[in-house]
C-alpha positions in Angstrom: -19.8 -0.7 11.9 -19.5 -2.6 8.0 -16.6 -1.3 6.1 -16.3 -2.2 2.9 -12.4 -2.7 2.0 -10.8 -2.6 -1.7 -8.0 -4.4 -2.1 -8.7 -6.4 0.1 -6.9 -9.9 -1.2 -3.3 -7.2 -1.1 -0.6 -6.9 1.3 -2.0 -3.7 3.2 -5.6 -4.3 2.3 -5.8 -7.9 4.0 -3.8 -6.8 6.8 -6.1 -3.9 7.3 -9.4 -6.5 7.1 -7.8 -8.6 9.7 -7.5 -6.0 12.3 -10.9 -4.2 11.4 -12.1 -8.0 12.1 -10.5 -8.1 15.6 -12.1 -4.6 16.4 -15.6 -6.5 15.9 -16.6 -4.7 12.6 -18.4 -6.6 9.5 -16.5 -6.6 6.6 -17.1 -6.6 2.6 -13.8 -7.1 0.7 -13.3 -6.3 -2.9 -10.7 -7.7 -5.0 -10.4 -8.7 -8.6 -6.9 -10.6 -8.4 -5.0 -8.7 -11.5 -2.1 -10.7 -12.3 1.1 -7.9 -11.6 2.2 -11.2 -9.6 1.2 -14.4 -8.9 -2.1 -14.3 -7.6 -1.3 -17.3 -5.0 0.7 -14.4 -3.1 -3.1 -12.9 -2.5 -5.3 -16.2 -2.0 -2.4 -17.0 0.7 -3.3 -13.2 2.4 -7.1 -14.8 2.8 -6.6 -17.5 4.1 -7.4 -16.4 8.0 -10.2 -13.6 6.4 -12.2 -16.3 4.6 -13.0 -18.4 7.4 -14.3 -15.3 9.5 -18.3 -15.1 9.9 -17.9 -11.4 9.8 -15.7 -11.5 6.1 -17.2 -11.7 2.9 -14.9 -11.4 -0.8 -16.7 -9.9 -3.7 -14.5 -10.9 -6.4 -15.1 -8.5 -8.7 -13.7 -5.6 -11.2 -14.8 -1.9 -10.0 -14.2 -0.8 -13.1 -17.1 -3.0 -14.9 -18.9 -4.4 -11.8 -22.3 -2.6 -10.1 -20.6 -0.2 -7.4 -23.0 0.8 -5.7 -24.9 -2.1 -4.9 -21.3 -2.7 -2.8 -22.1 0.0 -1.0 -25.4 -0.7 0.6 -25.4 -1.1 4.4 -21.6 0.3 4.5 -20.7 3.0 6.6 -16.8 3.6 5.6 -14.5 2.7 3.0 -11.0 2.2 2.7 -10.4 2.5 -0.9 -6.7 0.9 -1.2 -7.0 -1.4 -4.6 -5.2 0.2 -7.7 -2.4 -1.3 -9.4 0.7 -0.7 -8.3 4.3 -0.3 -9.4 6.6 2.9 -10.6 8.7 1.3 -13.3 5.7 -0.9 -14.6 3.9 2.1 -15.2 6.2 3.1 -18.2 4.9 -0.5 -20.1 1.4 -0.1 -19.5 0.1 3.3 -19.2 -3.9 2.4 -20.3 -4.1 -0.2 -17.3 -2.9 2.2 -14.7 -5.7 4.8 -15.7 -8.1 2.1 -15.8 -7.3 0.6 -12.6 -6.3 3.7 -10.7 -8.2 6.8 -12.0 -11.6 5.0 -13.4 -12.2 2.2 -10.7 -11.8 5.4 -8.4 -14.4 7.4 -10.4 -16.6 5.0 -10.4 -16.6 4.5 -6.8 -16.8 8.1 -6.4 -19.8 8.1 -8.4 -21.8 5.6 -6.6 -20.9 7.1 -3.0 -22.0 10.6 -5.1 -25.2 8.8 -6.1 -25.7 7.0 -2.1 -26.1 11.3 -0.6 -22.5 11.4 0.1 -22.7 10.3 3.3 -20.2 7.5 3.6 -16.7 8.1 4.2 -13.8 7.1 2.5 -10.4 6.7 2.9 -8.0 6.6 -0.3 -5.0 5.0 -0.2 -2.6 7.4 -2.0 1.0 7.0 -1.9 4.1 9.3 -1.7 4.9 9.2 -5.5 2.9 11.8 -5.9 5.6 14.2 -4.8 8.0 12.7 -7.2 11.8 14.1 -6.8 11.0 17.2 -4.7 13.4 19.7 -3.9 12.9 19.4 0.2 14.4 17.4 2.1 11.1 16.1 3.8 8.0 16.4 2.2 4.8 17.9 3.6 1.2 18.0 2.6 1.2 21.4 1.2 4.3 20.7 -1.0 2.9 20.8 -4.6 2.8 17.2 -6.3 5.3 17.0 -8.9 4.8 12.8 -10.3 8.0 11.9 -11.4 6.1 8.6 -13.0 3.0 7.5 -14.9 1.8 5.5 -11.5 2.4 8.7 -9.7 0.4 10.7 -12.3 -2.4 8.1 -11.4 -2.5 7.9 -8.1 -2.2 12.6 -8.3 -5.5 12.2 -10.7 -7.2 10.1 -8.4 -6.6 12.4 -5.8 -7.8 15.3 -7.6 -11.1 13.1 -8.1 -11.8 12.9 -4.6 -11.4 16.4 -4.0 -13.8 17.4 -7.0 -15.9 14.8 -5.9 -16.0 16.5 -2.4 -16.5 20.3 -3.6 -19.2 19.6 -5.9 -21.2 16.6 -4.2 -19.7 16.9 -0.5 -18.9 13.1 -0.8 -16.5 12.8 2.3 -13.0 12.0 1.1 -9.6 11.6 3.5 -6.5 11.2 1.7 -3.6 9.1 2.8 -0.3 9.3 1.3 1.5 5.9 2.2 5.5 6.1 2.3 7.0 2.5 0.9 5.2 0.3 3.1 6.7 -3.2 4.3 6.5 -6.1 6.6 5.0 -9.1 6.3 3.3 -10.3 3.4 4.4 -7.2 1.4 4.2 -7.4 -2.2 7.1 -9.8 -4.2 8.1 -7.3 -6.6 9.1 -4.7 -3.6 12.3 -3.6 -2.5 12.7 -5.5 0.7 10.8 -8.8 0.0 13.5 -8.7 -2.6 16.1 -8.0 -0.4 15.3 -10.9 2.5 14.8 -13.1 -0.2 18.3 -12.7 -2.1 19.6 -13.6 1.3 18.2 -16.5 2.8 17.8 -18.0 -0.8 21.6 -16.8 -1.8 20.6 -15.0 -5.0 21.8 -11.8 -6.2 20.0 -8.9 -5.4 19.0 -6.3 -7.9 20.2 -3.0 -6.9 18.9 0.0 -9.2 21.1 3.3 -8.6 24.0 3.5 -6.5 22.4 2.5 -2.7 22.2 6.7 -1.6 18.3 6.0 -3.0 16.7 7.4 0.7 13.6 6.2 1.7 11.0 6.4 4.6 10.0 2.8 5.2 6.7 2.5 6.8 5.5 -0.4 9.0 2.4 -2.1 7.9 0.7 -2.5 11.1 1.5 1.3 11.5 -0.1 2.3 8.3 -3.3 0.0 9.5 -3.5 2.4 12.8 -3.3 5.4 10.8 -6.1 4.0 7.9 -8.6 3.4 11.0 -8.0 6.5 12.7 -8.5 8.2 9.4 -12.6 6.7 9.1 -13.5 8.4 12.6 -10.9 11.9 12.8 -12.9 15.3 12.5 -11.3 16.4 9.6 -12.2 18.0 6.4 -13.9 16.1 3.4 -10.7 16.1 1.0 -7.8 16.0 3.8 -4.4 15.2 2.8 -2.3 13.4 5.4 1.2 11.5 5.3 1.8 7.9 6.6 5.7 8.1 6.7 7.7 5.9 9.0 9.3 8.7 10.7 13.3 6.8 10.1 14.4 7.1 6.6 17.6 5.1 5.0 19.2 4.8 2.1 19.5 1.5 0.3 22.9 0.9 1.1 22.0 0.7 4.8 19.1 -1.2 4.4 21.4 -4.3 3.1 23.3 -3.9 5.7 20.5 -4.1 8.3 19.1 -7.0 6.6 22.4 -9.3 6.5 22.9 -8.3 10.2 19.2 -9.8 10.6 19.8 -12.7 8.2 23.7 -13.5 9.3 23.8 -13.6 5.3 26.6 -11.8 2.5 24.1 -10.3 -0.2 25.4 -10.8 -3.4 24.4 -6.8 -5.0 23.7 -7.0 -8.7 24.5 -3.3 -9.7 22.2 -2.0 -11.6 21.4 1.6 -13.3 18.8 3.4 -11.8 15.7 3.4 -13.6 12.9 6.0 -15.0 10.6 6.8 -12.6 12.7 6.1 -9.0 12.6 9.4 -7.1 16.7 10.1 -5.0 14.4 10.3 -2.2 11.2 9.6 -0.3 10.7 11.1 3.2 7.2 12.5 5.0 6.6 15.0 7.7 3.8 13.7 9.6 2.9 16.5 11.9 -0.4 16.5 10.4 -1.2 13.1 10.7 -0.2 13.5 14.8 -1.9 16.4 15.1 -5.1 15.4 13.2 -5.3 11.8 13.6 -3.6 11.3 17.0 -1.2 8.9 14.7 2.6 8.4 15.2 4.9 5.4 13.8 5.4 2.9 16.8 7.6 0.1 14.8 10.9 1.0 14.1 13.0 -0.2 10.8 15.2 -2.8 12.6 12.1 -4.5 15.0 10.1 -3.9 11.6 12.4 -5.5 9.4 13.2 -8.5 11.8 8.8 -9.4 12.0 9.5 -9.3 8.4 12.8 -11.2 8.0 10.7 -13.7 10.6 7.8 -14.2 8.2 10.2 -15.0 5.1 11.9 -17.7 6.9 8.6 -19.3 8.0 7.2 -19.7 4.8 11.3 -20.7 3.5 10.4 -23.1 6.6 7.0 -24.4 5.1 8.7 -24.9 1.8 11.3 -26.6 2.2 9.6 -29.3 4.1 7.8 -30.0 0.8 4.7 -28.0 1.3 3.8 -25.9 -1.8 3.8 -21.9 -0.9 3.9 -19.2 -2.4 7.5 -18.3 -2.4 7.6 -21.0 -4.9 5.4 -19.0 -7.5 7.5 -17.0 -9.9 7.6 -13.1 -9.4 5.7 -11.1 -12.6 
């Protein structure tokens, strides 16, 4: 099979390349490097992917470039580029749209225009919920964004689902609960956190630490993404991708100076517009529909993660230049 990936150069996307790679597939990546952070974090991510016979990176823009000339000789796509962030979203509301509700228009459009055959898998995320009133949120919950980026990702969704009633282009929708592990995005919660202790700086802490969330391993959300291309489901399916073990923040610094052997030192910090009390999925559907369950708890999850922070610490401290050593945007 070719898959054609979005996002590819990004912390899930590249991860999801490499194992699509490993499976013996041909794959065309798409990324056009927007600067949220440095984009050394993402040229570091292709390193392995570039020097595949079976990879090739279109670096462009989905929302100016010639879609569907991507899309020739593709069978599936995992649609996972957008731009990410809740609290950014407040600053810059027109790039969100753009990135996250055009590009996937657009995308729509050419797989509309290509007989609607092709599959694609959209990498939603959990915001869409915003601060529900359950405990655990399920697939039939209605959305209720409690951000600008969650608004985004809702609309997108929405798309696919018009997109599906009114061309039958073949749409499954994902909705990704805070994913981590290696390579995960600088700005995030835990990259943050490992950093602050094996680099002794304070750590940011928004809220009072009862924040819960359901922290989702990357190589589990990569199982779950695959089996999503091949399940008999219906065009316009919404599934979770939760990690099945929620914590709050508070106990996630703990787990990660038991890992590290480190003291954080917690910068306190008021919680901020847009940060929900508490993220958590049922995944029922996702094991009943896609055969899927979490296999990587939080502690082994956070240790792979914890491992990858101090190889690169590792690499730079014996003078070679990484990308640990780029500043965060």
């Amino acid at each position: 099979m070719t898959a054609l990936v979005t996002g590819a150069a990004g912390f899930i996307g590249s991860a999801l390349c490499e194992r699509l790679l490993a499976q013996g597939e041909e794959i065309y990546g798409v990324d056009c490097f927007t600067p949220f952070y440095a984009p050394a974090y993402k040229h570091a991510n292709l390193r392995s992917l570039l020097a595949h016979p079976r990879f090739t990176l279109h670096e462009v823009d989905l929302r100016a470039t010639d879609v569907g000339s991507l899309l020739v000789d593709v069978d599936v796509v995992y649609h996972l580029a957008a731009q990410p962030g809740v609290r950014a979203s407040w600053e810059d509301f027109p790039t969100y749209v753009e990135h996250n509700i055009v590009a996937t228009q657009r995308l729509l459009d050419a797989l509309q225009a290509h007989g609607g055959e092709k599959r694609m898998i959209f990498a939603s995320s959990s915001s869409v919920y915003g601060d529900g009133v359950s405990m655990s949120s399920t697939e039939s919950d209605v959305p209720r964004p409690h951000s600008p980026y969650g608004v985004t990702k809702l609309a997108a969704e929405q798309l696919c689902a018009a997109y599906g009633a009114n061309f039958g282009v073949h749409t499954v929708l994902l909705r990704y609960f805070t994913v981590y592990g290696p390579r995960q995005r600088p700005d995030m919660g835990i990259h943050r956190l490992i950093e602050a202790a094996l680099r002794s700086v304070p750590f940011p802490r928004f809220g009072d630490g009862s924040h819960v969330r359901s922290f989702t391993f990357v190589e589990d959300v990569v199982d779950g993404t695959i089996a999503a291309a091949s399940a008999d489901v219906a065009p316009g399916s919404v599934i979770n991708i939760a990690g099945g073990e929620s914590t709050t923040i508070s106990q996630l610094i703990t787990l990660v100076e038991e890992l590290t052997g480190r003291v954080i030192d917690v910068d306190r910090r008021p919680a901020q517009p847009g940060d929900v009390h508490r993220t958590d999925g049922q995944i029922e559907r996702a094991a009943r529909w896609l055969g899927w369950r979490p296999r990587i708890g939080l502690r082994a999850g956070v240790a792979q993660q914890v491992s990858w922070h101090r190889r690169l610490l590792a690499e730079a401290n014996s003078g070679e230049e990484h990308v640990l050593d780029q500043k965060i945007g």
